[in-house]
C-alpha positions in Angstrom: -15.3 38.6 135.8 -18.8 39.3 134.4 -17.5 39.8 131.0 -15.8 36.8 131.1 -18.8 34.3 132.2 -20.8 36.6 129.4 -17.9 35.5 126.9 -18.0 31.7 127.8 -21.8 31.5 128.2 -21.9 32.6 124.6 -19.2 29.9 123.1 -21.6 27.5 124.8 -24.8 28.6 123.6 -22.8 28.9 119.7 -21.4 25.8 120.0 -24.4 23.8 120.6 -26.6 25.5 118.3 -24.5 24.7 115.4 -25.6 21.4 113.8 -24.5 22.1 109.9 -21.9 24.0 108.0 -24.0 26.6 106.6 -25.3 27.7 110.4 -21.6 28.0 111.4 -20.7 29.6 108.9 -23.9 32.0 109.2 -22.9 32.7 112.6 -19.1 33.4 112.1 -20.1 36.3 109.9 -22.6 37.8 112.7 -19.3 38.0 115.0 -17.0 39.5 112.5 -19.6 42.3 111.9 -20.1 42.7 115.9 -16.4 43.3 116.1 -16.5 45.2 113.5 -18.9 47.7 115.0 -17.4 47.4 118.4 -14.1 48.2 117.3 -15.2 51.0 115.0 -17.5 52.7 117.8 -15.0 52.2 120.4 -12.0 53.8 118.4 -12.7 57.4 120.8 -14.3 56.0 123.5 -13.5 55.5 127.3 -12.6 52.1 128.8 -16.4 51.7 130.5 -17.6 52.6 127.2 -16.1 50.1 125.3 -17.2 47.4 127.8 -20.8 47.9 127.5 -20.4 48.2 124.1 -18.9 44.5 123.9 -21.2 43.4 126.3 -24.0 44.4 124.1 -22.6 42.3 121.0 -22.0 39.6 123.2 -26.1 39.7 124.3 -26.5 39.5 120.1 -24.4 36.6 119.7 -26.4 34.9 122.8 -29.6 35.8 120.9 -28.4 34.7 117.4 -26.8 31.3 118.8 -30.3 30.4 120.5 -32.2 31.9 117.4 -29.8 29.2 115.0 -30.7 26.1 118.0 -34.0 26.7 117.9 -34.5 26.4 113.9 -31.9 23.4 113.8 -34.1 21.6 116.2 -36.8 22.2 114.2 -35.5 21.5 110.8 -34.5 17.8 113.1 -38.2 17.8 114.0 -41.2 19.2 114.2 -42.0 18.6 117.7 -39.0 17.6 120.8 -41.2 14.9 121.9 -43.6 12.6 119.7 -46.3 9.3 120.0 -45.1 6.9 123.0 -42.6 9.6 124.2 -40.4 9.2 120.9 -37.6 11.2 122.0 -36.3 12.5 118.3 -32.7 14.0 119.5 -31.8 10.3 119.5 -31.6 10.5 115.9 -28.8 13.1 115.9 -26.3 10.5 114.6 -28.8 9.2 112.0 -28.9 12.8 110.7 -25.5 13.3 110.7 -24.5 9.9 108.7 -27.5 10.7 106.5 -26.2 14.2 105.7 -23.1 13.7 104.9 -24.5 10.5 102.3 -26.6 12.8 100.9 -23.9 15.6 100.3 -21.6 13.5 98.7 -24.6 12.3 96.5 -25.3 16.1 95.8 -21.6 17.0 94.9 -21.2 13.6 92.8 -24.1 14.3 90.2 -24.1 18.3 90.7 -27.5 19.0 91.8 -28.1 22.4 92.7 -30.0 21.4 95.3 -32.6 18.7 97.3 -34.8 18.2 100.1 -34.4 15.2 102.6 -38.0 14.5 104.7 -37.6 11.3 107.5 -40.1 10.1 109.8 -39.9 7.6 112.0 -43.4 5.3 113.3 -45.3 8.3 112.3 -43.0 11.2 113.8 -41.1 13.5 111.7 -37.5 13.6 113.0 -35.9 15.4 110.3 -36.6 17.5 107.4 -33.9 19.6 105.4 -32.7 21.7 102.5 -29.8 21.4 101.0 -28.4 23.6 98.6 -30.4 25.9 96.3 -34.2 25.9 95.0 -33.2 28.9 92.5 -29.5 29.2 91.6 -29.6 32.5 90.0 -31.4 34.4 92.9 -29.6 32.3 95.3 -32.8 31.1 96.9 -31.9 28.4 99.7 -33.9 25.1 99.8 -35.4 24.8 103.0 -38.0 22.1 104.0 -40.8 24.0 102.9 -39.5 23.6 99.0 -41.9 22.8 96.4 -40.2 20.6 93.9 -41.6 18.2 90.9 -42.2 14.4 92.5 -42.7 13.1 88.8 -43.8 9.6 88.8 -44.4 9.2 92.7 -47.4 10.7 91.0 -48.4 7.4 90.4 -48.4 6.4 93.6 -51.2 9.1 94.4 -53.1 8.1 91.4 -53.0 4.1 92.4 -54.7 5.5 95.7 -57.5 7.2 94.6 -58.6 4.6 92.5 -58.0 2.5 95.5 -60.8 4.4 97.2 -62.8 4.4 94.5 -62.8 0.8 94.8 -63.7 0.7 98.5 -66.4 3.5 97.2 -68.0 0.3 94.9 -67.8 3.1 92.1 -64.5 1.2 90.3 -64.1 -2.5 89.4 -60.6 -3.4 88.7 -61.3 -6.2 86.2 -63.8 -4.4 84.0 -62.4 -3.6 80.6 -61.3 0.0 80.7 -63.7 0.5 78.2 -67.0 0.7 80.5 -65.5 3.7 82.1 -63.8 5.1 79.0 -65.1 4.6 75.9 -63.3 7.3 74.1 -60.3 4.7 74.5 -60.5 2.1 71.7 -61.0 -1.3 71.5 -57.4 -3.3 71.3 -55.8 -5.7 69.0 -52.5 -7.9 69.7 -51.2 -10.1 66.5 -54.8 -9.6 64.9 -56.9 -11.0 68.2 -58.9 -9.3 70.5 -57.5 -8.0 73.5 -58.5 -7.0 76.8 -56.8 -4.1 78.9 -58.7 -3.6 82.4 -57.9 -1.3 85.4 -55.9 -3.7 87.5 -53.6 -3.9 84.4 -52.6 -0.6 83.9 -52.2 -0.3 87.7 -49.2 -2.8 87.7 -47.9 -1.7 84.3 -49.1 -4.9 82.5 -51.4 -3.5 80.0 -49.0 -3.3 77.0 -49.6 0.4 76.7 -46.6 2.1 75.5 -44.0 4.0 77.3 -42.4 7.7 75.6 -41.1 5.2 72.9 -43.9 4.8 70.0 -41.7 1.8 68.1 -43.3 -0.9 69.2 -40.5 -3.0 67.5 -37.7 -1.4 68.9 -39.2 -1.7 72.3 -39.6 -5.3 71.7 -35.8 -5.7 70.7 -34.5 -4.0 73.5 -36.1 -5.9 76.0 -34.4 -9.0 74.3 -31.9 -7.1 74.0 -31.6 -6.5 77.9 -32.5 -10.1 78.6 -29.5 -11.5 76.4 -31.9 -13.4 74.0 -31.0 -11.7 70.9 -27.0 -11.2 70.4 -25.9 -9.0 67.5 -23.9 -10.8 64.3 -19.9 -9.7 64.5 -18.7 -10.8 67.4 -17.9 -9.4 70.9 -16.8 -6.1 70.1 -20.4 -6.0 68.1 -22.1 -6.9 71.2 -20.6 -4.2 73.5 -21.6 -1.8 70.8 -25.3 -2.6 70.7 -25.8 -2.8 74.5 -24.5 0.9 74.8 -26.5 1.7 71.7 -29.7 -0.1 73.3 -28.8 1.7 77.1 -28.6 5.6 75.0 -32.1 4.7 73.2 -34.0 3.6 76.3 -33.4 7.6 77.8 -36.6 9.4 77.8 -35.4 12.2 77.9 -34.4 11.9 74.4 -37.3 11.8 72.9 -39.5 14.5 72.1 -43.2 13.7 73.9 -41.4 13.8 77.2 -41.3 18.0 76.6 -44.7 18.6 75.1 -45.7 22.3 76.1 -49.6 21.6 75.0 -52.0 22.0 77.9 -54.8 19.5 77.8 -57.9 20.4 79.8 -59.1 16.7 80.6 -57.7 13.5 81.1 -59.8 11.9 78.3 -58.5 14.8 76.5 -54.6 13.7 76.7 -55.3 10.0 75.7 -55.2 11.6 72.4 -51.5 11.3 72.2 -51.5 7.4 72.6 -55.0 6.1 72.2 -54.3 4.7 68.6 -50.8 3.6 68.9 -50.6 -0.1 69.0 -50.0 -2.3 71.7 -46.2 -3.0 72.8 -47.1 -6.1 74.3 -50.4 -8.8 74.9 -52.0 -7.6 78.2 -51.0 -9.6 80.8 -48.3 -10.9 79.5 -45.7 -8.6 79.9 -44.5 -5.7 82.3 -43.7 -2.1 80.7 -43.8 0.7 82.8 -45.9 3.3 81.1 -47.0 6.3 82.3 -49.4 7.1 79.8 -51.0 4.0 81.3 -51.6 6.1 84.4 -53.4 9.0 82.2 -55.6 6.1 81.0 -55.9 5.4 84.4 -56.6 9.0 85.5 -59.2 9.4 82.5 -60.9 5.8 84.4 -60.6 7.9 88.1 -62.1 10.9 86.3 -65.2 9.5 84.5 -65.5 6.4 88.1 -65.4 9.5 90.7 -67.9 11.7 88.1 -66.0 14.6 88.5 -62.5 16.0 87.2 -59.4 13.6 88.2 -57.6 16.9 89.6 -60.5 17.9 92.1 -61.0 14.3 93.1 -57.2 14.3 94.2 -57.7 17.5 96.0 -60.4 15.9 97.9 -57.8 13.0 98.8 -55.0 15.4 100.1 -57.2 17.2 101.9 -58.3 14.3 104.1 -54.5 13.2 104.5 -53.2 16.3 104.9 -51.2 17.5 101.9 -51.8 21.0 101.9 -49.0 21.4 99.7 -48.9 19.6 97.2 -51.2 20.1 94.0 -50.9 19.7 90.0 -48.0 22.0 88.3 -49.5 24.6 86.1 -47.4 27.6 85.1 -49.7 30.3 85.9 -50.2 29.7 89.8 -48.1 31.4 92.2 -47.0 28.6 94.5 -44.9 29.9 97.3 -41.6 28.3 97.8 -41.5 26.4 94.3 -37.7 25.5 93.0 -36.9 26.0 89.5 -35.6 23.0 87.4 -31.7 22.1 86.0 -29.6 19.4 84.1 -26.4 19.7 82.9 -25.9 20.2 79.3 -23.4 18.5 77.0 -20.2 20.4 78.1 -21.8 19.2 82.1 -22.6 22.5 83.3 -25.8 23.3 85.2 -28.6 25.3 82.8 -32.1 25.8 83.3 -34.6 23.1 82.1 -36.8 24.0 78.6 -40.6 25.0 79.7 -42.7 21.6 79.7 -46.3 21.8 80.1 -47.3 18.4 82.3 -51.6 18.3 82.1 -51.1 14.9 80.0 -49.3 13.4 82.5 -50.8 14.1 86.1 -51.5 10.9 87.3 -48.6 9.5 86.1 -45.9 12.4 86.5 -47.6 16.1 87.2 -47.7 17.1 90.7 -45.8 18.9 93.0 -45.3 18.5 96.5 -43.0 18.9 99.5 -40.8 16.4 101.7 -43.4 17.2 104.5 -46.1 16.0 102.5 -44.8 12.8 100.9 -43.9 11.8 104.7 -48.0 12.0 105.4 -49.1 10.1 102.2 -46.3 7.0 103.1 -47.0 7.2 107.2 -51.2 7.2 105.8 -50.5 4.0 103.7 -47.9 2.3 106.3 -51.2 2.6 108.8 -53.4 1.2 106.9 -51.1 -1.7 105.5 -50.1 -2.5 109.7 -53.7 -2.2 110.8 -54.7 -4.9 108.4 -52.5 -7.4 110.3 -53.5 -6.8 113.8 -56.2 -9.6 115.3 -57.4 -6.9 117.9 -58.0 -3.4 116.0 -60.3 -1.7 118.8 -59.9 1.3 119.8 -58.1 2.1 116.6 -59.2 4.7 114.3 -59.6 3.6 110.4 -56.8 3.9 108.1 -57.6 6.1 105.0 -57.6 2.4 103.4 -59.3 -0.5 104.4 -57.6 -3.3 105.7 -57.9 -5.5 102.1 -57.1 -3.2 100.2 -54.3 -1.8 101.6 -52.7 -5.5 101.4 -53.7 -5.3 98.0 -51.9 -2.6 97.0 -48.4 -3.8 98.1 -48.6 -7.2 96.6 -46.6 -7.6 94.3 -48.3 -8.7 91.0 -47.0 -11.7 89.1 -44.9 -10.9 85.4 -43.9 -7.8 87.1 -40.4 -6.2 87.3 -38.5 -3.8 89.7 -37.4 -1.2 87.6 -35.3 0.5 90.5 -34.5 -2.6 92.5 -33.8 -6.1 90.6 -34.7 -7.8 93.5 -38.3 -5.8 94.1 -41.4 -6.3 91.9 -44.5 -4.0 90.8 -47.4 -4.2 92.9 -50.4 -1.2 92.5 -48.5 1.9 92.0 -45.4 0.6 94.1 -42.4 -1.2 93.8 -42.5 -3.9 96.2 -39.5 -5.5 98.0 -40.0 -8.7 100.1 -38.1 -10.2 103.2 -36.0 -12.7 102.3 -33.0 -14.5 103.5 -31.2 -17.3 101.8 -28.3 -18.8 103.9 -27.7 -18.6 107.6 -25.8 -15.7 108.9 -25.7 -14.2 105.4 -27.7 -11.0 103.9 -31.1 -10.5 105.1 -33.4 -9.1 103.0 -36.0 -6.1 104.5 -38.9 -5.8 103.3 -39.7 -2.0 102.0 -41.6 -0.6 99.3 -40.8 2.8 97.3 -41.7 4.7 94.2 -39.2 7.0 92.3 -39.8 9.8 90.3 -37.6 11.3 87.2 -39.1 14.3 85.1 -37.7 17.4 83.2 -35.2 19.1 86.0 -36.7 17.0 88.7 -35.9 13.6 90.7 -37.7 12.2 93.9 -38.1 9.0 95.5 -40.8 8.0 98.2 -39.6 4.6 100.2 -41.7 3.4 103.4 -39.5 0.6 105.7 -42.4 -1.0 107.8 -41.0 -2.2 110.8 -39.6 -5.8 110.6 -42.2 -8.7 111.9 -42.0 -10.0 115.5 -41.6 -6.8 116.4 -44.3 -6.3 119.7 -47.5 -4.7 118.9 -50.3 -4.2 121.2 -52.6 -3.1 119.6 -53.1 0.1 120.5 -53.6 3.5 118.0 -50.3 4.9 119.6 -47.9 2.4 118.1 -49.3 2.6 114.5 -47.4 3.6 112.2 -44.0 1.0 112.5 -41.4 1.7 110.5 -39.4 4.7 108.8 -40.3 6.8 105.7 -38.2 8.6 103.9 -38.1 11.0 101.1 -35.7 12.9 99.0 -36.2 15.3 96.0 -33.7 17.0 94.2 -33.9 19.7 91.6 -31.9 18.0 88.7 -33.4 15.3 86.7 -31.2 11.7 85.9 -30.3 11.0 90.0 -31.0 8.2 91.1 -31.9 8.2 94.8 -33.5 4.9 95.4 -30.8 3.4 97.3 -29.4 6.5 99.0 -33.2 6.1 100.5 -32.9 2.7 101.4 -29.9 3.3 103.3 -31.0 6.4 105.1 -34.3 4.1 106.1 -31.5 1.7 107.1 -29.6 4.0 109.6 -33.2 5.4 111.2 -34.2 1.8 111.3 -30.7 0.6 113.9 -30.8 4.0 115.5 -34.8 3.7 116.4 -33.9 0.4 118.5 -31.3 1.9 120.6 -32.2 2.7 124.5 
């Protein structure tokens, strides 16, 4: 009778441990090899023997299946309880409808693996790896997975020039000039031009891209926009679209794997500082991310000190103890290793890139942990602003103004990820909207992707919607969900896998 309670007590505890695939399947092979032993060390034994023998496998399969519970609650969140009582196992069906997205996302572009990060008002509910970080040593990814964030790099950078702002040691309007002078003066059509800070921010400083033909820039923006058609015909047409799509890939052309270090940012401005201007400042949008070394190179010489120890200082104060500029040399614990798929679409290791001209714009690493503090920091500070009554509240790492500022979106801007978003300061910026009654209502969210040699990533913060009731008070601040999602292939675009995750925390956050 004992044995048997034993043996059902442990179905129980297996069965409601087990929250993924890998987990059961983990625990399936701990059983086989307990009855393996059990059978093999009872084959001359007596009867009692035997029993104690099974017994004891039984207490190992008790102590596994609480041992595989107790790190699938925490991979669901850090803490069971968090602000205002949040109760996170309410967001069990939101994990599962989220997993299963993101594994059919995984499967469909054959990325070896990813890492999914949520948090909801300012509690972490889930956090996951899926997959592998290193294929060839079979290295699990895992929460605490280092992987490339490429251009949510920008996002950081836009930051720390906000601060530096706020620090009166950084006027956005100032040609770029009175910070860098190493960076020439700028001609469009034979007139003097002027390229400030606030420019390059929003991408409207006519800086070029990877692409150094300005010209062929130009046409396939017109190209794109339908205002220049090709001569021939149809056919013709179809042809020079899918030509003009294949020419816009970075990762064709050959700056985007530079293996030169570059010990400065005013250094790396070396590689663009004479080109010519794409575009008339102001005029246009072109997202650039040699704009944001520029930019870095303006941090650097505004903050009087190197760009990389200024954005230690910021992580430090948010919290990002993790995440710091790629280098090859360091030994940074739990970092994946990069892939894409070659031309027969089989997974190979990515070519060694060296990414010092490109940290503010593309170079540091991070985890899903981490990204989740940097949105749930600006999300404060951006909801803080709108309150009437802010005491009792502690500061957000922005002030009020200028968090506004930085999710505005900026006029001549363009969504590059989301048609219907536009650029603000180092964000894509999506407004509410709604057009006809009972139709499609527009959320408002912003969100930054990432794409880089062997690496894609995408930061998106869903505020919570307005009317929402608000207090007041410290404890309901942050509103609204963040997610994050890296994945250790580059060319995947995760943008609106994020949006809908955001959307399924979002319902499953206003259920009692």
């Amino acid at each position: 009778m004992l044995s048997r309670v034993l043996h059902q007590w442990s179905r129980v505890c297996v069965r409601w441990s087990l929250l993924s695939a890998h987990k059961q399947r983990h625990l399936q092979r701990v059983h086989r090899s307990i009855q393996q032993r059990s059978h093999a060390a009872g084959a001359g034994e007596s009867a009692g023997a035997k029993s104690r023998l099974w017994l004891c496998g039984v207490g190992v399969g008790v102590a596994v299946a609480f041992a595989v519970g107790l790190k699938s609650r925490r991979d669901l969140a850090d803490s069971p309880v968090g602000p205002r009582g949040t109760d996170v196992s309410g967001f069990r069906g939101a994990v599962e409808t989220s997993r299963e997205l993101l594994e059919r996302v995984q499967a469909e572009v054959g990325a070896p693996g990813l890492v999914v990060g949520v948090s909801v008002d300012g509690v972490q509910v889930w956090c996951e790896g899926m997959g592998y970080a290193d294929l060839e040593n079979r290295v699990p990814c895992s929460a605490d997975t280092v992987m490339r964030i490429a251009s949510i790099s920008k996002s950081l950078t836009s930051a720390a020039a906000a601060r530096l702002c706020e620090e009166g040691k950084l006027e956005l309007d100032e040609p770029v000039q009175k910070y860098v002078p190493e960076f020439p003066e700028k001609q469009f059509e034979g007139q003097d031009v002027t390229v400030t800070t606030r420019m390059v921010l929003s991408h409207l400083s006519g800086i070029r891209h990877y692409e150094k033909d300005a010209n062929k820039v130009r046409e396939e923006r017109e190209k794109a926009k339908g205002q220049i058609k090709p001569k021939g015909g149809e056919q013709e047409e179809k042809q020079g679209q899918k030509k003009a799509v294949r020419k816009k890939s970075e990762f064709e052309l050959e700056e985007y794997y530079l293996k030169d270090h570059f010990n400065s940012m005013t250094e790396a401005l070396d590689l663009f500082k004479d080109d010519p201007l794409i575009f008339k400042p102001g005029t246009t949008y072109l997202y650039s991310t040699h704009a944001f070394t520029l930019l870095g190179a303006v941090v650097e010489r505004a903050a009087a000190q190197p760009f990389l120890d200024y954005l230690a200082t910021m992580f430090r104060d948010v919290g990002m103890v993790h995440t710091v500029p790629e280098l090859n040399e360091p030994i940074i614990y739990h970092r994946s290793r990069c892939y894409h798929l070659n031309k027969k679409g089989r997974v190979v290791n990515c070519p060694y890139v060296d990414n010092s001209y490109k940290w503010p714009g593309g170079g540091f690493l991070s985890t899903a942990g981490d990204l989740l503090l940097f949105g749930n920091a600006l999300l404060y500070s951006y909801q803080i602003a709108q309150l009437k009554d802010t005491e009792g509240l502690l500061p957000g790492y922005l002030k009020p103004h200028t968090a506004l500022e930085l999710w505005t979106p900026v006029d001549n801007t363009e969504g590059s990820w989301d048609k219907e978003g536009q650029y603000a300061q180092g964000w894509l910026v999506v407004q509410e909207q709604q057009k006809y009654g009972q139709c499609r209502k527009r959320r408002h969210y912003v969100s930054h992707t990432g794409g880089a040699v062997g690496a894609s990533s995408v930061l998106l913060v869903y505020p919570a919607a307005k009317g929402e009731p608000c207090k007041g008070s410290s404890e309901q601040l942050p509103r609204g969900v963040v997610v994050t999602i890296m994945a250790n292939m580059q060319s995947v675009g995760l943008n609106t896998t994020a949006l809908a995750i955001a959307q399924q925390f979002d319902r499953a956050r206003h259920k009692p």
